[in-house]
ZAMI-320065 format. One record per atom (N, C-alpha, C): x, y, z. Coordinates in steps of 0.02 Angstrom, whole numbers, plus 32768, in hexadecimal, padded with zeros to 4 digits. Layout:
XYZ;...
This chain:
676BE954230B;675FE99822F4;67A1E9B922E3;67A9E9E422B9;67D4EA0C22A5;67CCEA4E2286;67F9EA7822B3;67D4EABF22B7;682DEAF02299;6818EB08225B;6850EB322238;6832EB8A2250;6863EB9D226E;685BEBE5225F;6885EC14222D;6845EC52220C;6857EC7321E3;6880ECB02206;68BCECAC220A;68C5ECEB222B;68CDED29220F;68B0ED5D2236;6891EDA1220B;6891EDCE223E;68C3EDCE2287;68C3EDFB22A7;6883EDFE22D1;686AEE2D22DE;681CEE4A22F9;67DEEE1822C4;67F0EDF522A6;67BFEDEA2273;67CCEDA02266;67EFED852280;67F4ED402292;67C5ED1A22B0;67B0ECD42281;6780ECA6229C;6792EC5F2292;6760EC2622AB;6776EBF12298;6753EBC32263;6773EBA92243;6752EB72221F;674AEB462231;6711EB132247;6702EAD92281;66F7EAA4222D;6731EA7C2248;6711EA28220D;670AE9F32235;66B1E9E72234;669FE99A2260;6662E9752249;667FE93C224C;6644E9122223;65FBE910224C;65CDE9282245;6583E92C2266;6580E9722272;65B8E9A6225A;65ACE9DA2285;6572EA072288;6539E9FF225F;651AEA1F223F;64D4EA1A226E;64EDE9CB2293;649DE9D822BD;64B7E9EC2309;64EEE9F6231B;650AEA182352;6516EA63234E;6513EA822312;6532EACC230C;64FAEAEE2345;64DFEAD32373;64A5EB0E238C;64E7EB3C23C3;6507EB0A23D8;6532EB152411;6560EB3C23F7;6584EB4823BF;65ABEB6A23A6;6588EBAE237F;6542EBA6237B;651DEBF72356;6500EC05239C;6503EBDE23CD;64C9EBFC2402;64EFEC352432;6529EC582437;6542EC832450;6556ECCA241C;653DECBB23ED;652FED0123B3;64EAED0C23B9;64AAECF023DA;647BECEC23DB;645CED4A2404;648CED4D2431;6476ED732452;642EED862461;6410ED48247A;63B2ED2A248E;639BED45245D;63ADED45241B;637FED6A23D4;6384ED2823B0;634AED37237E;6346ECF32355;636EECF3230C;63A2ECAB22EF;63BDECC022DB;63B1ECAD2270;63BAECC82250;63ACECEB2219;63D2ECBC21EE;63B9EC7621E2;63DCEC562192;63C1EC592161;63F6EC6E212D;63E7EC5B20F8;63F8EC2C20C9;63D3EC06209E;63D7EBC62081;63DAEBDD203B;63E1EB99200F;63D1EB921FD0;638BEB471FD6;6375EB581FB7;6336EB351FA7;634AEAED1FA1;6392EAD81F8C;6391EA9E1F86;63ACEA741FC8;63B0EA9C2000;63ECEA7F2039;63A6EA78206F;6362EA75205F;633EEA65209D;6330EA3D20C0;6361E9FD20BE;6348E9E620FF;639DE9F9211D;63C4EA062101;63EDEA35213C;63F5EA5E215A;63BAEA8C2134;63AFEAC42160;6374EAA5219A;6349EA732190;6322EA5821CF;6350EA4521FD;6379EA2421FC;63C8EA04221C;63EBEA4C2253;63F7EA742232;6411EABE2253;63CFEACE2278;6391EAD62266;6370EAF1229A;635FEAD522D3;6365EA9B22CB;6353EA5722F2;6383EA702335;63C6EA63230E;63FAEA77233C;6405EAA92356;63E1EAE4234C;63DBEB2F236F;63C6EB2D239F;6378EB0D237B;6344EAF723CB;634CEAE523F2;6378EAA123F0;63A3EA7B2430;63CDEAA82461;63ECEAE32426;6420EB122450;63D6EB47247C;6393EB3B246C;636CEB82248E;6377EBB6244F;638EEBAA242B;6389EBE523EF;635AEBEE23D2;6328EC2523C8;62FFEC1E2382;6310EC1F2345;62F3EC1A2308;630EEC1D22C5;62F3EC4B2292;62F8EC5B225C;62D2EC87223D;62F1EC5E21E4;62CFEC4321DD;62FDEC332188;62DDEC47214D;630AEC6A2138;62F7EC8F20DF;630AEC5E20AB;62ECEC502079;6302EC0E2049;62F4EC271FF7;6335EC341FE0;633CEC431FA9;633EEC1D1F63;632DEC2D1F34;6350EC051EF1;6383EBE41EFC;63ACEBAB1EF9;63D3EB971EE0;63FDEBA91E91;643EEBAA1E9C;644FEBBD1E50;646CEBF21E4D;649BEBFC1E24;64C7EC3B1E13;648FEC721E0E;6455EC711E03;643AECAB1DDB;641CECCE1E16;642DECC61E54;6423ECD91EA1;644FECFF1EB2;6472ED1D1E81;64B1ED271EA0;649AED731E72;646EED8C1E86;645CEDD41E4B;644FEE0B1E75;643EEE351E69;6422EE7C1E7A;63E8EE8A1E88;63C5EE5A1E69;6374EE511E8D;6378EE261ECF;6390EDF81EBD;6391EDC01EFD;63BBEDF11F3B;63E0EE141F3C;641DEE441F62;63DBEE641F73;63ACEE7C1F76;6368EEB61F76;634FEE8C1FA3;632FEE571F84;62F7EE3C1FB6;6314EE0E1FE4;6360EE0E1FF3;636FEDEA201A;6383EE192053;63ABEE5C204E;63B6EE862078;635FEEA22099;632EEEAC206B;62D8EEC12086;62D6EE9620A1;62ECEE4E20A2;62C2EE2720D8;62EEEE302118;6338EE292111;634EEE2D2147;634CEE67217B;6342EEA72165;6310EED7218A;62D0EED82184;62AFEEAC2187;626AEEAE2187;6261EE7D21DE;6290EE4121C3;62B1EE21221B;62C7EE3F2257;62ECEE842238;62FBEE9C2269;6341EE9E2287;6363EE7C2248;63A6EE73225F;63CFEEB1226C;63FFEEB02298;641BEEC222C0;646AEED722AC;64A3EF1222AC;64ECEF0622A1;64F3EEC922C7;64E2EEC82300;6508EE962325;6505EE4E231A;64C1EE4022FB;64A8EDF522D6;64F0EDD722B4;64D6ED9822B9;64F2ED5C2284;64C4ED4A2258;64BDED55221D;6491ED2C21F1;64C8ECEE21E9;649FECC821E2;64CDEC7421CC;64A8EC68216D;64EAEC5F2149;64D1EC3D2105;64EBEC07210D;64BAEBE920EE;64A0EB9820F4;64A3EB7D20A8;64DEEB552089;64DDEB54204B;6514EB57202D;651DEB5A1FE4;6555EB541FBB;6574EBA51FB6;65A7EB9A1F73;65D7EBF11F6E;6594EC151F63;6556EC0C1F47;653EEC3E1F2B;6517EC701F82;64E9EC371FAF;64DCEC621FD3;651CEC7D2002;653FEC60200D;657FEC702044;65A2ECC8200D;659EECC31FCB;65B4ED061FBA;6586ED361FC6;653EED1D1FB3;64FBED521FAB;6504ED652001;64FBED362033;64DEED502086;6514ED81208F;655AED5B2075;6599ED90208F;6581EDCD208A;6579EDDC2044;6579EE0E202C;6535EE2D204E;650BEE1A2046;64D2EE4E2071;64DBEE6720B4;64F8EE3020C5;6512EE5C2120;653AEE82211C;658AEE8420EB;65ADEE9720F6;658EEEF920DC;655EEEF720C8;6533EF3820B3;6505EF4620DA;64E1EF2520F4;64B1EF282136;64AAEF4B2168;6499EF86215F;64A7EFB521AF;6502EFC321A5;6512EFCE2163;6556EFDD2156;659FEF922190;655EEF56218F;6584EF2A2196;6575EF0621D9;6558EEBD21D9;6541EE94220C;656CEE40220A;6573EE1B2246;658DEDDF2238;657AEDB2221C;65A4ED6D21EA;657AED4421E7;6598ED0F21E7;6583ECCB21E2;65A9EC6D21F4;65A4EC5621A2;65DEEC422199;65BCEC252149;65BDEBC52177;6587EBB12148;6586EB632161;657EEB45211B;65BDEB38210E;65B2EB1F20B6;65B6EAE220A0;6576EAD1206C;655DEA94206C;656EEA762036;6592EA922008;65C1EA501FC2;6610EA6D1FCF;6630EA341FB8;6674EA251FB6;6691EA711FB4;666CEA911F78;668BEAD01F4E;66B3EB131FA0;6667EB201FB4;6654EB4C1FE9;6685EB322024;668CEADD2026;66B8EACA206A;66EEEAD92063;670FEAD62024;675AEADB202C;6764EB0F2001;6751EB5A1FF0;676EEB851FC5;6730EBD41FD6;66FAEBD81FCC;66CEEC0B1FCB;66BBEC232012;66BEEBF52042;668BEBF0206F;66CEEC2720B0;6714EC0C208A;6749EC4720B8;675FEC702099;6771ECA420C3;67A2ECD32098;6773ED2420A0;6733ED192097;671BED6220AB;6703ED6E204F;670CED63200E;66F8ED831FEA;66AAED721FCA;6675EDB51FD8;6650EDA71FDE;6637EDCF1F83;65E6EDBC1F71;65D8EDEB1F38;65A7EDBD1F1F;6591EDEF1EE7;6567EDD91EA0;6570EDC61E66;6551EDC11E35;658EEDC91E03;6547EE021DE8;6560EE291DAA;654CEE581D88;6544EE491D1D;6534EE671D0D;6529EE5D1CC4;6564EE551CA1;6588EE7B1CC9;65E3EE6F1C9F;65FDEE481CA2;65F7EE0E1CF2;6616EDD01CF0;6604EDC81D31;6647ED951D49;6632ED781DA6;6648ED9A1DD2;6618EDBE1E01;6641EDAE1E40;6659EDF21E49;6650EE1B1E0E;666BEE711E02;6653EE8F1E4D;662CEE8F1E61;65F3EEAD1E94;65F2EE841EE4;6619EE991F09;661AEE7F1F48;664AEE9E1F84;666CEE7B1FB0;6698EE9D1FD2;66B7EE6F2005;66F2EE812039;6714EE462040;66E6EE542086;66D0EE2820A6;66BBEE0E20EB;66C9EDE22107;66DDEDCC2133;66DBED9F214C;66AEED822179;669CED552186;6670ED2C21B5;6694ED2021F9;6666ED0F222B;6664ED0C2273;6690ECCE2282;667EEC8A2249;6685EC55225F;6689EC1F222E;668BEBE3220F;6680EBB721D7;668CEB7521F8;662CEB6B21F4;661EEB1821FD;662CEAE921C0;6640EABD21CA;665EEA94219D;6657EA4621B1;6616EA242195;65FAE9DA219C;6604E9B0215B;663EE999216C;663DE9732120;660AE933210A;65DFE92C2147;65B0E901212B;657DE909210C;6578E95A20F2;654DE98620DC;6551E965208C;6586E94F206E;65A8E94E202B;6581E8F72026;6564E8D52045;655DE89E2037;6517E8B62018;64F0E8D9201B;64AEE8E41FFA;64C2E91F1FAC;6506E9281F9E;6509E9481F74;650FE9351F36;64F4E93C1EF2;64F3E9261EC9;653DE91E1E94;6540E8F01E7B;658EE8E41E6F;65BAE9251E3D;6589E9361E1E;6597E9771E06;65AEE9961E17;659BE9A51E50;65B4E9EC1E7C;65DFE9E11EB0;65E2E9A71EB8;6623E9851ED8;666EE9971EAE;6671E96F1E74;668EE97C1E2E;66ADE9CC1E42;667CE9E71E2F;6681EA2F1E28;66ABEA3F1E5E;66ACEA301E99;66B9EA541ED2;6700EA2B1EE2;6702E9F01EC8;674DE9DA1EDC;6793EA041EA3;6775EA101E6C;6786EA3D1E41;67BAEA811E7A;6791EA8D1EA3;67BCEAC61EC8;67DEEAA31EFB;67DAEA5A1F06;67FBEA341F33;6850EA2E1EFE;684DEA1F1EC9;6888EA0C1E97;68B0EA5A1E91;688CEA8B1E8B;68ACEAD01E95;68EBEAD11EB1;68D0EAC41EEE;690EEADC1F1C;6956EA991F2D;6944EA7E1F04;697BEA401EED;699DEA6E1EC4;6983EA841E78;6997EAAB1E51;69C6EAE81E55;69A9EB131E9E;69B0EB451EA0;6A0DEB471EB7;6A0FEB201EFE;6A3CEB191F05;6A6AEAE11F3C;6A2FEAAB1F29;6A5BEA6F1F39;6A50EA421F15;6A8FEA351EFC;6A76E9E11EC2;6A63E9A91ED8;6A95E99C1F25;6A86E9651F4B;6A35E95B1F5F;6A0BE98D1F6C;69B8E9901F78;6987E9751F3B;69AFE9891EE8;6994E97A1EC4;699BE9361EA8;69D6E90B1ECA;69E0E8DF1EB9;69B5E8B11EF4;6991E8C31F13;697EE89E1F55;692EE89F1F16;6903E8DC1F04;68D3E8EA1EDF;68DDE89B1EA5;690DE8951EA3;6902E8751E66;6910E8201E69;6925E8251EA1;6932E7E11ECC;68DAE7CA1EF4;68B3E8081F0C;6881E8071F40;6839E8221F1E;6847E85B1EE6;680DE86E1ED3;67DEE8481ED3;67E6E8081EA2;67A7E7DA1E99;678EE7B31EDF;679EE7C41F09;679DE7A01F54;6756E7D61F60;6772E81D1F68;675DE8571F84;6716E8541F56;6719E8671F18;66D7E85F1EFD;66A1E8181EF8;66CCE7F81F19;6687E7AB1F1F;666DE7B01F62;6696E7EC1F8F;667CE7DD1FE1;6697E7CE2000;66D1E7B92004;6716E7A62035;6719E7DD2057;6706E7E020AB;66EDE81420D7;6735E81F20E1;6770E7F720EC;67B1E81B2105;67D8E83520BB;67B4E83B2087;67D6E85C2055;67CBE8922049;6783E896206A;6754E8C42053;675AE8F42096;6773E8EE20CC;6774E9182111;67D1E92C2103;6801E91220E2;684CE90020DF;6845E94E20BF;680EE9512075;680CE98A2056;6805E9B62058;67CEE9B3207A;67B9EA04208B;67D9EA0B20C1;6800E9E420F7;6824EA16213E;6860EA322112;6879EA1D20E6;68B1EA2F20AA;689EEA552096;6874EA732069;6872EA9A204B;683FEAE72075;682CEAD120AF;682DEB1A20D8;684BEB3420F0;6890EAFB2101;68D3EB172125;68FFEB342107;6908EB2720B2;690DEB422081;68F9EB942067;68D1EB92206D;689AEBCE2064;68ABEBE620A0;68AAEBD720E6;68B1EC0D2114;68F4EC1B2104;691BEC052108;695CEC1E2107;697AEC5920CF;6943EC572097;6952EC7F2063;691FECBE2086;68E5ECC52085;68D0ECFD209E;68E7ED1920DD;6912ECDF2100;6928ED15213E;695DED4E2121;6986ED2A20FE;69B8ED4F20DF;69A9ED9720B4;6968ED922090;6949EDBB2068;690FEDBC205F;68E9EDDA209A;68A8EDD8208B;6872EDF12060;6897EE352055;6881EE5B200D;6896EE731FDD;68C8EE201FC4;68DFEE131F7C;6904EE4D1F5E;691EEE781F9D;6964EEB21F88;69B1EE9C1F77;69BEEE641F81;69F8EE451F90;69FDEE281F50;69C8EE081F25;69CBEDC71EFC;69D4ED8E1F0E;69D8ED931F4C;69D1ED451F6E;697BED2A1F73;6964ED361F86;691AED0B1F79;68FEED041F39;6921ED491F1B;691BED411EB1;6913ECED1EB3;694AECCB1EB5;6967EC9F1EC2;6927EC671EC4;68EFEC6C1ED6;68ACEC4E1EEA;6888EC4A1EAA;68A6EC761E7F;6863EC7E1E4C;6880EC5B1E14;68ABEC351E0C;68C5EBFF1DDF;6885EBD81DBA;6881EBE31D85;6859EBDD1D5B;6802EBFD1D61;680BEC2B1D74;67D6EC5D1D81;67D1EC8B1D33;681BECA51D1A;67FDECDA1CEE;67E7ECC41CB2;67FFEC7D1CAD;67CBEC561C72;678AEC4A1C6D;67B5EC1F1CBD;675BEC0A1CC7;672BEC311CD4;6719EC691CDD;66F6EC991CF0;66E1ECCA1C9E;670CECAC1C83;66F7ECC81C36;66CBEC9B1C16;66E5EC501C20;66BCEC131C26;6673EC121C38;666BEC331C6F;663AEC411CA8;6615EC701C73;6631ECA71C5B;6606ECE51C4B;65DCECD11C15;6601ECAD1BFA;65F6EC9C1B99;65B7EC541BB7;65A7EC331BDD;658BEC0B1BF4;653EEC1F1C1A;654EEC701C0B;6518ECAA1C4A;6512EC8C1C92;654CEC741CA4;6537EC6D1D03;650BEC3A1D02;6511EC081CD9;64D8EBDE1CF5;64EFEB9C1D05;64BEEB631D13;64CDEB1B1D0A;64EEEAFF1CDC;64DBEB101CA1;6516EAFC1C68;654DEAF41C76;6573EB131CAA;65B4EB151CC7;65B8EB2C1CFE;65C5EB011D2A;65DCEAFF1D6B;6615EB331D85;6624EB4D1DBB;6661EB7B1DCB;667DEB5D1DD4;668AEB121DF7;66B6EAEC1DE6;66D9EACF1DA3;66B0EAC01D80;66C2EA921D3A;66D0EAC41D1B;66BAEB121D23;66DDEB451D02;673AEB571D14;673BEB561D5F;6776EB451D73;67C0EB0D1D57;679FEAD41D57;67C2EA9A1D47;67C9EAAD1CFF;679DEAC01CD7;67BAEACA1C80;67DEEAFE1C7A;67D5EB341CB9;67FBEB761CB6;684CEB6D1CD7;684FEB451CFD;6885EB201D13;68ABEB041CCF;687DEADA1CB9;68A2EABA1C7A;68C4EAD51C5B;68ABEAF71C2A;68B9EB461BFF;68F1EB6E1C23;68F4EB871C62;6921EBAB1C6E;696CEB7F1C6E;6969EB441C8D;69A5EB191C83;69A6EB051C29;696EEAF41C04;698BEAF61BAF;69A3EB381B9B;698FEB621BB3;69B2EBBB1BA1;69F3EBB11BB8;69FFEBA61BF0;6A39EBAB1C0C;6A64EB851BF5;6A58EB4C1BD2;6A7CEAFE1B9D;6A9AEB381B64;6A4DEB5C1B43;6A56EB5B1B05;6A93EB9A1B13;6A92EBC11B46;6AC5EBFB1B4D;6B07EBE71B54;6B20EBB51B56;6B50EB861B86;6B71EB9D1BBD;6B2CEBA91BE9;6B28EBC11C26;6B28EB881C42;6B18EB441C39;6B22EAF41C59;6B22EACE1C40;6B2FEA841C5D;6B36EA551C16;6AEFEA391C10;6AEEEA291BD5;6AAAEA211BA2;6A89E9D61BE0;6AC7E9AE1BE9;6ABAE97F1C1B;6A8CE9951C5D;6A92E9A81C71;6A71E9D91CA1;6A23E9F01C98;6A28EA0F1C6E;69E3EA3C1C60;69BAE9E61C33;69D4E9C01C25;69B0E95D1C08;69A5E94C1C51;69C7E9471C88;69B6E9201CB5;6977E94F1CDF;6982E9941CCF;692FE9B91CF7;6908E9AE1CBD;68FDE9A71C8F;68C7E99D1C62;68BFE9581C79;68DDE9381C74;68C9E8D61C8C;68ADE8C01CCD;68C0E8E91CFA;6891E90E1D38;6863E90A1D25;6846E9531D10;67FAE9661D06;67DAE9261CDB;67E6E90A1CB4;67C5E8C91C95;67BFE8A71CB3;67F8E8761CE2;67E9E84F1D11;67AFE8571D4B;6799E8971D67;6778E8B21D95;673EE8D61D78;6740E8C51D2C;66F4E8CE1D11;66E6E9061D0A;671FE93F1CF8;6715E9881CFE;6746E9A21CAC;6717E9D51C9A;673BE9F91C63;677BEA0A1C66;67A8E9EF1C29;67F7E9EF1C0D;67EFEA371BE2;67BFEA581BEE;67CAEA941BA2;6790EAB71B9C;6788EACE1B5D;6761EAF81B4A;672CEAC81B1C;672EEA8B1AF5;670CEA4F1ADB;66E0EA4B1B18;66FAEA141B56;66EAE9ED1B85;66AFEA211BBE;66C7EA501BC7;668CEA9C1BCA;6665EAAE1BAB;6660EA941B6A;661FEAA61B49;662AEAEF1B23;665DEB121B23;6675EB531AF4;669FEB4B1ABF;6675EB721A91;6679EB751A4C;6681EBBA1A37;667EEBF11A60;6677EC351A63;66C7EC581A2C;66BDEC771A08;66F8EC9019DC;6725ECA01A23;676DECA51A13;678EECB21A49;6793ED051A4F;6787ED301A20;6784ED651A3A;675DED841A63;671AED4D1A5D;66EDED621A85;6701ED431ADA;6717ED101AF4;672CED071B17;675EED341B3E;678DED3B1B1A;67BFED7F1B2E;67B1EDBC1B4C;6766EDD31B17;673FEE071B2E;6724EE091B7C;6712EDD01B95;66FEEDC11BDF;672BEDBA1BFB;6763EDB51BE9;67A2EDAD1C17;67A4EDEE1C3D;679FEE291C08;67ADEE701BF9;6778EE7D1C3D;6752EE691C52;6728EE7D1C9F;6748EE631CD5;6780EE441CD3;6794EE321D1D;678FEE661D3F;6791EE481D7D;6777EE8A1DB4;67C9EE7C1DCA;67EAEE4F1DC4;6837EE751DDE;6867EE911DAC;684AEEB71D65;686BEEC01D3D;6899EF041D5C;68CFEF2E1D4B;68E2EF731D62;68FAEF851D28;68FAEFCE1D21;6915EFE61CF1;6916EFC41CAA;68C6EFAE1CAA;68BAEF9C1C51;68E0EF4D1C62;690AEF381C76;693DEEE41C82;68F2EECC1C9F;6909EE7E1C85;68D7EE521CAD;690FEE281CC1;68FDEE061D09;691DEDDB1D32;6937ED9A1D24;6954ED7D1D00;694AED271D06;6986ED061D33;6950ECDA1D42;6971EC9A1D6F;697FEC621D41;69CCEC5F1D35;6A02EC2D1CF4;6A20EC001D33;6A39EBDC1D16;6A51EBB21D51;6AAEEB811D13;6AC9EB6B1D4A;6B0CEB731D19;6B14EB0E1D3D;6AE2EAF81D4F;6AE4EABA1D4F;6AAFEAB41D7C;6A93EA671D9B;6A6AEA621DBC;6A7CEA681E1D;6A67EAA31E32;6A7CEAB31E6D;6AADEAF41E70;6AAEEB1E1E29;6AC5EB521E2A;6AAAEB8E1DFA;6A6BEBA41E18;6A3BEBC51DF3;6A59EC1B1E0F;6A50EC4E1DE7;6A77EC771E00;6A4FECB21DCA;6A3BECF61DE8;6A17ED311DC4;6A41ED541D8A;6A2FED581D60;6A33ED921D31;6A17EDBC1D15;6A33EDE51D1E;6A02EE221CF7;6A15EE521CB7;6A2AEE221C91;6A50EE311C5C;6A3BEE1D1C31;6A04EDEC1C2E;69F9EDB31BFF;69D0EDE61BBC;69F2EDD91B81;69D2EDEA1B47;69A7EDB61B2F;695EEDE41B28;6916EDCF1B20;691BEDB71AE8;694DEDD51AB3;6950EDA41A6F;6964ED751A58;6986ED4E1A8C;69A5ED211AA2;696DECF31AAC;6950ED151AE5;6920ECDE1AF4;68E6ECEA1ACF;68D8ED051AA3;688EECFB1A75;68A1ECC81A50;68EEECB91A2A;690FEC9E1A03;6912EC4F1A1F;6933EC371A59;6922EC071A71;68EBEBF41A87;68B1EC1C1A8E;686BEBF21A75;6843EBEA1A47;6855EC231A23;683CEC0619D0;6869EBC319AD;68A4EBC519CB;68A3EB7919A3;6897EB4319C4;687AEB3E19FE;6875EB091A39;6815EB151A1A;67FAEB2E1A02;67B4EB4119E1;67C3EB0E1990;67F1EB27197A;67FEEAF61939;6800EAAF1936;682AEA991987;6814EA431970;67EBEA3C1985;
């Protein structure tokens, strides 16, 4: 077992990584229980893990109560935020409750977010069930929806009680979303160690066939990673956790122009948004062109979008730009980007001229 803490002062918890842990968590939710029964919520596609968790409640004497939602980005709305907060007072939940989400980024942002509104705010366990959620969504506290303007606009930072973490959860996951989710595993190689990304590229293909010590090597890496950045800055005042969203303001334009759906993954939106920001950063001679070839040769090797082609967008680039124009960390009219000046030295600006970058994707649209 291996247990990273996020430290956050008064608001500090742990992240537990253990292989089976998922049919033992009764012992680790059964002292938030306070003799009340306790409140998961699922995605429709994780059920026999959610049978697995209740199983293991019971063993602890816990009762259960499980709500089971859509699967899919499109859960992540304002209707679903309605009938998920009505049901959870309709249960009866409690400030003092834990709801547990049971599932990928989408329910671990949606539950956040309803508790963290709930009686002006109740606890909850994220127990996250693809790669994505284990090593990037599932810590850190930022919770939300997304809205008509783009992702994710609509939420708030919370944090959770606790984060179960069973990497044997990932052996029933479909390779896709594996893909997708190691995508935020290569990040933080990027972000700011080369030596990590050179391990990704030595190990990736290990990690995505099932190699359990590649695949446990990763994610204790990349939460220890992640804690260490949100301890430092938990609500992204500093520009240090900025630092996280390395290929987010593409990809998330990617995302928009795609409407939030299957078509594109938040991962595979990531990895092409990754791409792009290191070819921006080539074409700026912000790094060498060498650099921003060997992360594109990445994402190919690991079966994930090099671009705006390999994503499936064709969208004029002004229109792209235009969605940029909704970041929710834009200030003063500037939008944020995360450029990076080689691999393992990704670094914020907020300077970046948008005509610049409409320009470097209309001709990356031309070939």
């Amino acid at each position: 077992m291996s247990v990273v803490k996020v430290e956050l002062g008064a608001r500090s918890y742990p992240v537990i990584i253990e292989s089976g842990l998922l049919g033992r968590a009764g012992g680790h939710l059964a002292p938030l229980a306070r003799g009340r029964p306790i409140v998961i919520v699922a995605d429709a596609n994780v059920s026999a893990h959610l049978e697995t968790l209740r199983a293991a409640l019971d063993a602890a004497g816990v009762a259960s109560e499980p709500i089971v939602l859509p699967a899919g980005e499109g859960s992540k709305s304002w209707a679903t935020l309605e009938a998920l907060t009505d049901r959870l007072l309709d249960l009866g939940v409690e400030r003092g409750d834990h709801v547990v989400a049971l599932g990928g980024g989408v329910i671990g942002d949606l539950v956040g977010f309803a508790t963290a509104i709930l009686k002006r705010g109740c606890g909850f366990v994220q127990v996250p069930t693809t790669l994505l959620a284990q090593v990037d969504s599932s810590v850190g506290g930022k919770t939300g929806i997304n809205a008509r303007a783009g992702k994710n606009l609509v939420g708030a930072f919370h944090q959770p009680k606790m984060v179960l973490i069973d990497p044997d959860v990932l052996d029933t996951l479909p390779p896709r979303q594996l893909r997708a989710g190691y995508a935020e595993v290569v990040k933080y190689g990027l972000i700011d160690d080369a030596d990590f990304f050179a391990w990704c590229e030595a190990n990736g293909a290990k990690l995505l066939a099932g190699d359990a010590a590649a695949r446990t090597h990763a994610i204790a890496y990349s939460v220890a990673a992640k804690a260490r950045i949100v301890g430092d800055d938990e609500f992204e005042t500093s520009g240090r956790r900025a630092l996280l969203n390395l290929g987010h303001t593409f990809g998330h334009a990617l995302e928009a122009e795609a409407g939030f759906s299957d078509r594109l993954l938040h991962g595979e939106a990531v990895a092409a948004g990754c791409a792009l920001a290191f070819g921006f950063s080539a074409a700026q001679g912000l790094c060498d062109a060498a650099d921003a070839a060997r992360v594109a040769a990445h994402w190919r090797e690991s079966k994930l979008p090099d671009g705006l082609t390999a994503a499936g967008i064709d969208a004029p680039a002004a229109r792209l730009v235009e969605h940029m124009r909704h970041d929710k960390k834009a200030s003063a009219g500037r939008i944020p980007f995360l450029l990076a000046r080689g691999i393992g030295q990704t670094y914020l600006d907020r300077d970046v001229d948008l005509g610049a970058v409409e320009a470097f994707l209309e001709a990356l649209l031309k070939h």
